[in-house]
Every structure is written in structure tokens, then in C-alpha cells.
N, C-alpha and C positions, 0 to 999 in steps of 0.2 A: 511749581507745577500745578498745574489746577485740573480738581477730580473730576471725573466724566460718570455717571454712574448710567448712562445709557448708554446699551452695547448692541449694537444690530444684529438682528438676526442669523445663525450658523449658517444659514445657505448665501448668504453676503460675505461674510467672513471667507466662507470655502472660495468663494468665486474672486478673493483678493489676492487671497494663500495662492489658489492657480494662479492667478497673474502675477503674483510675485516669483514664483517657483519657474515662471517663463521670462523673469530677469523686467520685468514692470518695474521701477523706481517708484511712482508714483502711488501702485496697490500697497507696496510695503509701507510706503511714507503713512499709507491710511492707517494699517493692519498697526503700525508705530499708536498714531493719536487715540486709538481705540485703548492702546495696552498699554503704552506710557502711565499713565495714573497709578493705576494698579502696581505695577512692578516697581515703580518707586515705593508708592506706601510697604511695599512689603520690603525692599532691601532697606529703607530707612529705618522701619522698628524693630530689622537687626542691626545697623551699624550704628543708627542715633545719631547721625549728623548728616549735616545736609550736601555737603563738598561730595563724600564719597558716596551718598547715595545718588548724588544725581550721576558722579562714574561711573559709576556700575551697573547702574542705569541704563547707559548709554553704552557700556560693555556687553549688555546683555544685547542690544538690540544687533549691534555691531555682528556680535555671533550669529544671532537669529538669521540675521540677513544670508553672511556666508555660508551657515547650516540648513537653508530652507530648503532648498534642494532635496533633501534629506528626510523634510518634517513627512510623515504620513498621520494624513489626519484623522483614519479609519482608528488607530492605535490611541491617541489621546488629542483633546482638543487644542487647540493650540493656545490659549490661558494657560493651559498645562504645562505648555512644553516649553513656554517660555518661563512659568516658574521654577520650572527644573534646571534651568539655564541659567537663573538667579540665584535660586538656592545653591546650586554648584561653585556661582562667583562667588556670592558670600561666603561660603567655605574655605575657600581660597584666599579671600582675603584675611578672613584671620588665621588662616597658617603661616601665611605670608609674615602678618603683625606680630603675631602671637600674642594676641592682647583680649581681651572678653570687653562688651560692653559697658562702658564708663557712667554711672547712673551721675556721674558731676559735671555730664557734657549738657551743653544749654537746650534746652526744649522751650525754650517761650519763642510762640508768633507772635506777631506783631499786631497791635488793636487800636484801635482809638476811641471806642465808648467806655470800656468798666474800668475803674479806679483802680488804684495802686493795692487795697485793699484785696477786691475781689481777682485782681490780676495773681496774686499773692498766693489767694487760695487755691484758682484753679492749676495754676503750678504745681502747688504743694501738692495738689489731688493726682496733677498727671502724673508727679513724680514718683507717687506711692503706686500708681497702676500699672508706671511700666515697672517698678524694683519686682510687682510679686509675677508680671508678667514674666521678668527674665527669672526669675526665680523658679518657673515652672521644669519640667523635663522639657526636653527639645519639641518630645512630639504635641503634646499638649499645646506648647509655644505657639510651635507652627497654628494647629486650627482652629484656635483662637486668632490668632493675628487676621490669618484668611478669610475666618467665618465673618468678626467685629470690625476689622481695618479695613480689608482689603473685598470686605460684600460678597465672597464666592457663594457658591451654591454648595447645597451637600454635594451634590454630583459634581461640580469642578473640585471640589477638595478632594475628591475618593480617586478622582482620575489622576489629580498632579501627585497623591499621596499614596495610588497603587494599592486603593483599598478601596470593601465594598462601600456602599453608603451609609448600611446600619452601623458597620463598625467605625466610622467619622463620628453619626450622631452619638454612638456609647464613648467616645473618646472624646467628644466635645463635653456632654457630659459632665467625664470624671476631672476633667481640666476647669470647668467653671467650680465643681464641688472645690479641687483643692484650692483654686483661688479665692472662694471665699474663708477654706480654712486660714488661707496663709495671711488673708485681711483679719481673719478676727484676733487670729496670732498675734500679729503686731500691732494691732488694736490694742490687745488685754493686757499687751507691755508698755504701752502710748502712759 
């Protein structure tokens, strides 16, 4: 999947949502390439592998599609409400499993400049970022992932997380503090 970080304008977006919500193929296929990136990154750095997050992926859209009908977009934006739609799958899926995420599942991309060396470290680095990542509380989890991964704004995290925007930023916050406790933690036992 490759990341989009240009997202057009909410009054484009509204005017695709309408022509989706009027059975458009084509608006939705948009409303798709616009959000696609995004809801991957974010079901992948809860499942950790790539098989299921591109399913889930495409389970969220899958729903979006038949629940658009539905969506009002006075109520939250639709970034929103397709995360809530993900967030939901992903839940799902591990009830389903009953398993937590596997820190010994593979996370190397694929490169062809830095050496075996330097490929090594930043492994070693990603790997220690997601352990104190998943190490956090859920919610902390979540706005971190959103805010670092996934580029939302305060205001799309407060709307998918049903919270105002000061209390995102105090909760982003106390989430970066305990991260870097939990790094110097396992730091000071390295």
C-alpha cells in the first residue's frame, strides 16, 4: 500500500460521501484511495502483519460501503467513522483469535541501500518501539498510533475517540511521558 498524506478538502470529501450515499461506485472508489493508507497503517500496528491487515483493510471498506447510507457526516467525519469501523474489526479479530500481538512476527521492509549492519539496527530500534508501544494502555496506544503513524489531527482523534481535543492533547501527553519511562526502563536493564 503506498501512503497518501494529501487529503482534499472536507467539502470534496462531503460531495463524494453524497455521491456515494446515492449508490456512485466511482465516488466511493475515491473516498477508498483517499482512506486506504490510513486505515491500513492503523489495523497493521494492531495486528503486525501484513496478510491480515490488508483483510481487514478491505473488511472495513467492504462495510463502509454497505453502511454508508447510514454515515452522517454532521455527527463525525468520515476518517472517523471509518476508524471506528476498523477499530471494531480489529477487536473482532482478536476475539475471534484470541491471541495479542506477537512482537516475533516479521516487521523488516524491504531496501536495497543500508547494509546488513544498519538494516540490523533499525530492526532492532523498530522492534523495541513497537514492544513499549504495545506495552502502553489501550488508550494511550490508540493516540499515539493516530497522532505518529497514522498523521490525524488533534480534532480527527477527539472526533474518532469521542473526546474534546484538550483531553487528546493531555492524553497524548501522559502516553509519550510513560513511553519514555518504559524506554528508559528497559534501557537501565539493557
Amino acid at each position: 500500500m503506498q501512503i497518501s498524506r494529501k487529503t482534499p478538502p472536507e467539502k470534496d470529501i462531503d460531495r463524494l460521501v453524497q455521491r456515494a450515499v446515492n449508490g456512485d461506485v466511482a465516488a466511493f472508489g475515491e473516498l477508498y484511495d483517499i482512506h486506504v493508507d490510513q486505515i491500513y497503517r492503523h489495523i497493521y500496528y494492531r495486528v503486525g502483519n501484513t496478510a491480515d491487515a490488508e483483510d481487514l483493510t478491505q473488511q472495513v471498506f467492504i462495510k463502509a460501503w454497505h453502511a454508508i447510507k447510514r454515515y452522517r457526516r454532521k455527527s463525525v467525519p468520515l476518517a472517523a467513522w471509518l476508524m471506528t469501523i476498523s477499530r471494531n474489526l480489529v477487536i473482532d479479530f482478536y476475539r475471534a483469535r484470541k491471541e495479542k500481538i506477537s512482537l516475533d512476527d516479521d516487521y523488516k521492509e524491504a531496501s536495497k541501500e543500508p547494509g546488513p549492519e544498519l538494516l540490523a539496527e533499525i530492526e532492532m530500534e523498530r522492534r523495541e518501539l513497537i514492544e513499549t508501544i504495545t506495552r502502553l494502555p489501550e488508550e494511550y496506544r490508540q493516540v499515539i498510533i493516530m497522532r505518529f503513524i497514522e498523521d490525524f489531527s488533534y480534532e480527527e482523534i477527539a472526533a474518532a475517540l469521542n473526546k474534546s481535543e484538550g483531553a487528546i492533547r493531555v492524553m497524548l501527553h501522559r502516553a509519550l511521558k510513560k513511553m519514555r519511562d518504559l524506554m528508559e526502563e528497559r534501557n537501565g536493564k539493557s
